[in-house]
C-alpha positions as CSV (number, residue, x, y, z in Angstrom):
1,X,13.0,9.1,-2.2
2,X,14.1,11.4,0.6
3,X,11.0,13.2,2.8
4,X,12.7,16.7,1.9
5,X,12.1,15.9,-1.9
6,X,8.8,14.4,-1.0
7,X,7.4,17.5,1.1
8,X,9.5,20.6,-0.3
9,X,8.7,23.6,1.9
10,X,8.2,21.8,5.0
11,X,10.7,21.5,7.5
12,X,12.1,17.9,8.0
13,X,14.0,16.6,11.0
14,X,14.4,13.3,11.9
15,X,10.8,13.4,14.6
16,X,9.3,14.4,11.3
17,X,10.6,11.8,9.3
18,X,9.1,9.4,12.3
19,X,5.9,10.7,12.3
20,X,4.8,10.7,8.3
21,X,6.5,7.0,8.1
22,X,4.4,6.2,11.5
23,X,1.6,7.5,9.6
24,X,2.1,5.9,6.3
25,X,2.7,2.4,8.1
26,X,-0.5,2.6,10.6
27,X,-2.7,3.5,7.4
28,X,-1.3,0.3,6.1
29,X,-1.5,-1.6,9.1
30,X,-5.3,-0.6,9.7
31,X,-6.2,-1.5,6.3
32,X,-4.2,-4.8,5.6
33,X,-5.9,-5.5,9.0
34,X,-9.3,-5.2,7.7
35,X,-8.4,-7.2,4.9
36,X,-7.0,-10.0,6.3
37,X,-9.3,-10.6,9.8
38,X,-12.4,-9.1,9.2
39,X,-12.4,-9.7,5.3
40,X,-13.7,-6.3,4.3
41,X,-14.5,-5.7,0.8
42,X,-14.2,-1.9,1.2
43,X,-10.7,-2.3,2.3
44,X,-9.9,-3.9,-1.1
45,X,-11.4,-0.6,-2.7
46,X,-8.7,1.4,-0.1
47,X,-5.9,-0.3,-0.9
48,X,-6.7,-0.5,-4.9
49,X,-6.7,3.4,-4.4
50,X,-3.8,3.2,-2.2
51,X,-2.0,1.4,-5.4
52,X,-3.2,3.8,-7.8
53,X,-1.4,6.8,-6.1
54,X,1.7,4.0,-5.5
55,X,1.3,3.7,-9.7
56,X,1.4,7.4,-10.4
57,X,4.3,7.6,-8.7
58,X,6.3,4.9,-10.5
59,X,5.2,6.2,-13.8
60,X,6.4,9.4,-12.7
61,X,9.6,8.0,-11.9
62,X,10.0,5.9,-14.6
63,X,12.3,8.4,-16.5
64,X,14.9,8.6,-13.5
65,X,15.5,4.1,-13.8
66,X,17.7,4.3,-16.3
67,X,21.2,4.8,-14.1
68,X,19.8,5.0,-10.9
69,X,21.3,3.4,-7.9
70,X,20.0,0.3,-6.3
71,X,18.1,1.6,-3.5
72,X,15.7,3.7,-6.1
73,X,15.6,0.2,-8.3
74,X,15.1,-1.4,-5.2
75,X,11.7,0.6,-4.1
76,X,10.6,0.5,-7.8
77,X,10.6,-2.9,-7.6
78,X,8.7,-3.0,-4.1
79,X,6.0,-0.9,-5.5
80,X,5.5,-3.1,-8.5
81,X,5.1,-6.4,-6.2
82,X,2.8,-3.9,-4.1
83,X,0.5,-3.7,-7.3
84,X,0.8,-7.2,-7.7
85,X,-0.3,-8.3,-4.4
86,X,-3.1,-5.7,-4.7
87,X,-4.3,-6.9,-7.9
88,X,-4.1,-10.4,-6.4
89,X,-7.3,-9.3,-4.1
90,X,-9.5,-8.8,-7.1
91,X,-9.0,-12.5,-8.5
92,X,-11.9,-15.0,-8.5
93,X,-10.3,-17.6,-5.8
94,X,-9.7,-14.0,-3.6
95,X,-13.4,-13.2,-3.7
96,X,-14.6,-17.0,-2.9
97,X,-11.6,-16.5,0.4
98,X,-13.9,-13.0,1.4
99,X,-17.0,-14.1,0.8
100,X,-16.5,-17.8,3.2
101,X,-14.3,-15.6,5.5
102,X,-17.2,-13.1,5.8
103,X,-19.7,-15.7,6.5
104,X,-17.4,-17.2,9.0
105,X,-16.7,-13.3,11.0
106,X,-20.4,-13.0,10.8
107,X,-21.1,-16.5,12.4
108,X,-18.6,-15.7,15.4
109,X,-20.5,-12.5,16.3
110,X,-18.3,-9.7,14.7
């Protein structure tokens, strides 16, 4: 999806195309972050929230697959294996992985 259609009364250039996808990646970055190094379960709760917004917006864009071109089929399908991977956090072998990788942060101090 474009930033213009994405943003409609806001003026996009190119810097502001920069900055909202600079945004969007550091909010990422920070959270997968504390996922992966310091094994925070709240960070699970942020990104399962981050999915639900990601879900909204395939389901609203569910009616425009039929015909589109393969760059829009192509980020549909990203944002599905984005739910996946999410949904992957909240299995049973992901919450053993947190809780020894929480005990083992703890043990080193952090």
């Amino acid at each position: 999806m474009a930033l213009a259609t994405r943003l409609p009364g806001f003026a996009v250039s190119s810097d502001t195309a920069i900055v909202v996808l600079s945004a969007q990646l550091s909010i990422a970055a920070i959270t997968l972050f504390l996922v992966w190094f310091v094994a925070a379960r709240f960070a699970r709760w942020l990104l399962l929230a981050m999915a639900l917004v990601n879900a909204w917006g395939i389901l609203s864009a569910v009616s425009r697959l039929p015909g589109a071109d393969v760059d829009f089929a192509a980020t549909m399908l990203a944002r599905l294996a984005a739910l996946v991977a999410v949904g992957c956090l909240f299995l049973p072998g992901a919450r053993r992985w947190f809780d020894h990788s929480r005990g083992r942060y703890a043990a080193s101090g952090g």
